[in-house]
NUKETI-769821 format. One record per residue: residue number from 1; residue in one letter; x, y, z of N, C-alpha, C in turn. Coordinates in nm, 4 decimals. Layout:
BEGIN
SITE  vexdo  bakol       n_X       n_Y       n_Z      ca_X      ca_Y      ca_Z       c_X       c_Y       c_Z
SITE    NUM      A         X         Y         Z         X         Y         Z         X         Y         Z
...
END
This chain:
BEGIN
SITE  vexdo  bakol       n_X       n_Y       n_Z      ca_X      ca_Y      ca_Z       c_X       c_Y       c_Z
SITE      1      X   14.8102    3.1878    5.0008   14.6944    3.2733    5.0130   14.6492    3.2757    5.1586
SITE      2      X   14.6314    3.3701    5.2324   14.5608    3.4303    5.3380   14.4506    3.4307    5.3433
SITE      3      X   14.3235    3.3724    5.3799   14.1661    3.4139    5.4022   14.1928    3.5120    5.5118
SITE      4      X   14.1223    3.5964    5.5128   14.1045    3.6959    5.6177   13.9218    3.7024    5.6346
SITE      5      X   13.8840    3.6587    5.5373   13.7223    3.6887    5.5683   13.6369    3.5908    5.5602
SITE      6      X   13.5243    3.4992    5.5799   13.4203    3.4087    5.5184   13.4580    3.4003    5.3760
SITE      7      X   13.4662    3.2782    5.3462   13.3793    3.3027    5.2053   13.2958    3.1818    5.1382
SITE      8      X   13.1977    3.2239    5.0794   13.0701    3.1550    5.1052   13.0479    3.0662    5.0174
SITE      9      X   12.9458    2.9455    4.9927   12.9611    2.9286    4.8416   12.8400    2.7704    4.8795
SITE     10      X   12.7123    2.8844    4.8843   12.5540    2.7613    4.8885   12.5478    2.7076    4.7657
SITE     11      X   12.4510    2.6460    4.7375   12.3918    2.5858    4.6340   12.2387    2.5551    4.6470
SITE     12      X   12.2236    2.4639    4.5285   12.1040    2.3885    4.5584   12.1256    2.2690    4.4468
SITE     13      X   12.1024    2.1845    4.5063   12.0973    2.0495    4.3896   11.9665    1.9756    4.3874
SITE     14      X   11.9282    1.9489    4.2706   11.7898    1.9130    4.2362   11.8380    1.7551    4.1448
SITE     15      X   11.9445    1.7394    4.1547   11.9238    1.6009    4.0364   12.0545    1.5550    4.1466
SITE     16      X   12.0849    1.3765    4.1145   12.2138    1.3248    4.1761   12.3358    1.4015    4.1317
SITE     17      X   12.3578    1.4190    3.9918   12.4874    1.4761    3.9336   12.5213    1.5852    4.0240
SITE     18      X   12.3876    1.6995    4.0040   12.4614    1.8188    4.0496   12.4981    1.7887    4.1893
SITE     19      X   12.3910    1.6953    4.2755   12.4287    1.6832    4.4492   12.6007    1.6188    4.4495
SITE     20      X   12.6265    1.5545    4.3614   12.7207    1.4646    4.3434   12.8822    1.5539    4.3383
SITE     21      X   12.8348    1.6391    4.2471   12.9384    1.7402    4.1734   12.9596    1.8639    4.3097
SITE     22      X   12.8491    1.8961    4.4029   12.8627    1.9835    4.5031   12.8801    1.9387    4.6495
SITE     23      X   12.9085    1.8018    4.6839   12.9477    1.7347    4.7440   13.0891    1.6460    4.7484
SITE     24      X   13.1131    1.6602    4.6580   13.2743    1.6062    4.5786   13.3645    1.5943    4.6961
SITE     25      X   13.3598    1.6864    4.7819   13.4568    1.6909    4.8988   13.4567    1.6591    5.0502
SITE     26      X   13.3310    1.6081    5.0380   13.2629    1.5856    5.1716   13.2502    1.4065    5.1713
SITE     27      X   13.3371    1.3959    5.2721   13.3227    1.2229    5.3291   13.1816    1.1669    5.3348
SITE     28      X   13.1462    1.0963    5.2594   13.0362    1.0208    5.3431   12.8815    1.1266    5.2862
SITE     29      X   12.8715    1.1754    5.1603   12.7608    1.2807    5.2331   12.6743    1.1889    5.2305
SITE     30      X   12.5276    1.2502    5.2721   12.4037    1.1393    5.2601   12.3560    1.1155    5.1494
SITE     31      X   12.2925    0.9732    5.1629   12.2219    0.9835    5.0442   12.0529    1.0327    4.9848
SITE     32      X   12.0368    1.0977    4.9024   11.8983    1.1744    4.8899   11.8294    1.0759    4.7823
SITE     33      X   11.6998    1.0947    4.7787   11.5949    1.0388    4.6924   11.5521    1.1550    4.5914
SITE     34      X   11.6082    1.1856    4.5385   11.5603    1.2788    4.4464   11.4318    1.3055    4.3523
SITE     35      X   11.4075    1.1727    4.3735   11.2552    1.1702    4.3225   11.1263    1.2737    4.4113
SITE     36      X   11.1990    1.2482    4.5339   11.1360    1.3157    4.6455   11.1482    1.4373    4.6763
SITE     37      X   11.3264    1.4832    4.6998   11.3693    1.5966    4.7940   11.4472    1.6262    4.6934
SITE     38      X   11.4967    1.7392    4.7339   11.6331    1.8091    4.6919   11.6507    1.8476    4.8214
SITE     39      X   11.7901    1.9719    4.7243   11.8856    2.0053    4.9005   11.9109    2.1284    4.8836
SITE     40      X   11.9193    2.2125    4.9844   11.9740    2.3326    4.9938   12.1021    2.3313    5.0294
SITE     41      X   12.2069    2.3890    5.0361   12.3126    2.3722    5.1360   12.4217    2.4634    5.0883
SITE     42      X   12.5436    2.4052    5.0907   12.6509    2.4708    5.1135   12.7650    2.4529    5.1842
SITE     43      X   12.8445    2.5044    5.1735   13.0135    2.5254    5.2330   13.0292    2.6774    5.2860
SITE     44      X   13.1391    2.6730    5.3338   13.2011    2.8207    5.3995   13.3354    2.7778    5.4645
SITE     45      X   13.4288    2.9090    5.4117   13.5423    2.8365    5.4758   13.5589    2.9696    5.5979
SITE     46      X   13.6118    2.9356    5.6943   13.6608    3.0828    5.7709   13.7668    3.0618    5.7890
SITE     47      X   13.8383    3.2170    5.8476   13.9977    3.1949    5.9043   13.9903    3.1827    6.0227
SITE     48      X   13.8943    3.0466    6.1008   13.9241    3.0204    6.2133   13.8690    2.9350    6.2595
SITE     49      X   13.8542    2.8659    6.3534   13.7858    2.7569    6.3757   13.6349    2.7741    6.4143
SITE     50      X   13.5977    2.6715    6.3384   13.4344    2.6878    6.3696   13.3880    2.5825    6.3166
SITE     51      X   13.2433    2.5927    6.3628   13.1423    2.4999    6.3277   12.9637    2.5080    6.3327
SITE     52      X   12.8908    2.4449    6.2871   12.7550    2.4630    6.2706   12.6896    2.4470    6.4026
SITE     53      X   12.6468    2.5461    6.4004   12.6130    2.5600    6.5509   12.4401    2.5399    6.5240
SITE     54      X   12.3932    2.6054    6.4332   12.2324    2.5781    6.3942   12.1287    2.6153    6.2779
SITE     55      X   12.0547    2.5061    6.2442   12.0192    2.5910    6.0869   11.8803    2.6008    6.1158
SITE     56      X   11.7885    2.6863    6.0147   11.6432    2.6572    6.0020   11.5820    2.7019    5.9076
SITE     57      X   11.5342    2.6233    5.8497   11.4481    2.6310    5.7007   11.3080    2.6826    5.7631
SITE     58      X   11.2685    2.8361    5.7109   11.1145    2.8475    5.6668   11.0673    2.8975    5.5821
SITE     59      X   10.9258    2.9173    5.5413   10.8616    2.8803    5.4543   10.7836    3.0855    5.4519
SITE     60      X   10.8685    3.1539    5.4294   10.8095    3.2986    5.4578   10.7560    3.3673    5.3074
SITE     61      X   10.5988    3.3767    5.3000   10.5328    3.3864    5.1694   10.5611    3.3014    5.0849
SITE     62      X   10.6375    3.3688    4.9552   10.6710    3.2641    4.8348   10.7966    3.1903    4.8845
SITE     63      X   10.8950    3.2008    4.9540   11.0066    3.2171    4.9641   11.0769    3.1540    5.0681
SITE     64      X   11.1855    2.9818    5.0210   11.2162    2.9363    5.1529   11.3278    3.0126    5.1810
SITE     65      X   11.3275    3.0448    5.3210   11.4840    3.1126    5.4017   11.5336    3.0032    5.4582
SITE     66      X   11.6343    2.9790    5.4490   11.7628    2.9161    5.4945   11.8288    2.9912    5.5768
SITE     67      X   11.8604    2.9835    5.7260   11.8912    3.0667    5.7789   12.0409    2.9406    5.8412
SITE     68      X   12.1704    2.9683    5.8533   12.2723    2.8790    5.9015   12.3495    3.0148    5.9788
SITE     69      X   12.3464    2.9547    6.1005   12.4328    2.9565    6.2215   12.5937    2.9312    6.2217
SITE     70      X   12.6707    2.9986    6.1921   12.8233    2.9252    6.2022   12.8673    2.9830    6.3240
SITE     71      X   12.9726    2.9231    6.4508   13.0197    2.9540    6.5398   13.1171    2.9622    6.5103
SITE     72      X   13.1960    3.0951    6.5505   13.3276    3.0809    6.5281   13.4075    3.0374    6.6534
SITE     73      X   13.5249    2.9789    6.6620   13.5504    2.9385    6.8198   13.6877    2.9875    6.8318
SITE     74      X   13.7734    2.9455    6.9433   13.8891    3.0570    6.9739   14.0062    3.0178    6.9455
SITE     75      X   14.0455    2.9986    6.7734   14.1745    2.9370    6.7841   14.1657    2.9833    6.6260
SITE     76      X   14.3025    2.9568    6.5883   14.3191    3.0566    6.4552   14.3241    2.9550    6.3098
SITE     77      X   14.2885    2.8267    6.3596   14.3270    2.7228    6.1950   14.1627    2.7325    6.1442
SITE     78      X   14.2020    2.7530    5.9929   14.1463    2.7481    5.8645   14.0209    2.6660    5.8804
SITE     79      X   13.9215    2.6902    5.8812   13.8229    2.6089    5.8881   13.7084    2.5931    5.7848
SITE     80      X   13.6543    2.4365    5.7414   13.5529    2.4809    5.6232   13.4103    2.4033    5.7500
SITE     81      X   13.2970    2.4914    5.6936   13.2150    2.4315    5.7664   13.1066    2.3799    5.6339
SITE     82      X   13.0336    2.2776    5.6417   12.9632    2.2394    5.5263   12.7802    2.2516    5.5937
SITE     83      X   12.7151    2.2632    5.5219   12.5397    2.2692    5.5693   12.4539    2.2148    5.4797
SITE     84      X   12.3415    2.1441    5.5028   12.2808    2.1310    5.3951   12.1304    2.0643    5.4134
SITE     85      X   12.0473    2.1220    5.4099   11.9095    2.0626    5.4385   11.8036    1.9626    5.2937
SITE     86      X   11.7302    1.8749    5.3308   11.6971    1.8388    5.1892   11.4869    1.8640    5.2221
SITE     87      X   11.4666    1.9150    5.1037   11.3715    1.9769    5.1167   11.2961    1.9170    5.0175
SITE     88      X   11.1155    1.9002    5.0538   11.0545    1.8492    4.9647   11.0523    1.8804    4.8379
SITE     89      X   11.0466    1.8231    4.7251   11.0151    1.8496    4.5639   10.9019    1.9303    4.5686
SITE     90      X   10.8171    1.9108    4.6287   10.6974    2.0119    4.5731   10.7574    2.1494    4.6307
SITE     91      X   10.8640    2.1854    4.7223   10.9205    2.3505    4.7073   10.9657    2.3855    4.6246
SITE     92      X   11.0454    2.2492    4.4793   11.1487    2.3364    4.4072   11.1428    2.4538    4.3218
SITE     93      X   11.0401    2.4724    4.2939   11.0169    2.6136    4.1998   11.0381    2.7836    4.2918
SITE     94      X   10.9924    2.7161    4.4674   11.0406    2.8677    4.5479   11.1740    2.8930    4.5279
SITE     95      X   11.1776    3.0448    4.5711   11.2576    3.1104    4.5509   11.3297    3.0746    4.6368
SITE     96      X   11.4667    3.0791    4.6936   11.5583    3.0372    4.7995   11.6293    3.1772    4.8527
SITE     97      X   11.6241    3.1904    4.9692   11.7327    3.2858    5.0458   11.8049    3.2021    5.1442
SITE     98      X   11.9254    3.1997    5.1038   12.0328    3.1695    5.2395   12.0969    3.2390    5.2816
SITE     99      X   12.0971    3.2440    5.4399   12.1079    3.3241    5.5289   12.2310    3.3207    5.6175
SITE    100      X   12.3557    3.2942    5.6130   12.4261    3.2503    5.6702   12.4905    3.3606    5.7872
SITE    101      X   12.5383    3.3334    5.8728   12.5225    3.4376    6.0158   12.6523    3.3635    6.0586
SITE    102      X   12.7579    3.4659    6.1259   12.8282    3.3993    6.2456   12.8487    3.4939    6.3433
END
């Protein structure tokens, strides 16, 4: 299979399982207090090299935006980039937009 384009694939995990189950592939992820936070985040793979160049969570009306930065850089191997912010419990009922940009 060929990627030729992004392809995307956020989440949100609110309990250990699901953080557990959407992290599966990631070395080392952190560990969260769930009593406290959850997480926004995500993966992306591109057909090229890159990496997280910058993210930012705000708080616009009802509604947190997730806005992630991916850089693409100048060389042609397969790249996954991973993101993921952990956000207080008292947001979890907002609505979520993620915003991902390269």
């Amino acid at each position: 299979m060929q990627l030729t384009k992004q392809e995307e694939y956020p989440f949100t995990a609110k309990t250990q399982e699901e953080y557990a189950s959407k992290t599966a592939c990631i070395a080392n992820p952190p560990e969260i207090d769930f009593s406290t936070h959850y997480i926004i985040g995500g993966s992306v793979y591109v057909p090229r090299c890159a990496e997280l160049q910058d993210q930012n969570l705000r708080l616009v009306g009802d509604k947190l935006v997730y806005q992630v930065h991916i850089d693409q850089l100048d060389c042609q191997a397969l790249s996954m980039v991973h993101f993921m912010v952990a956000v207080p419990i008292s947001y979890k009922d907002k609505e979520v937009d993620i915003q991902i940009e390269y």
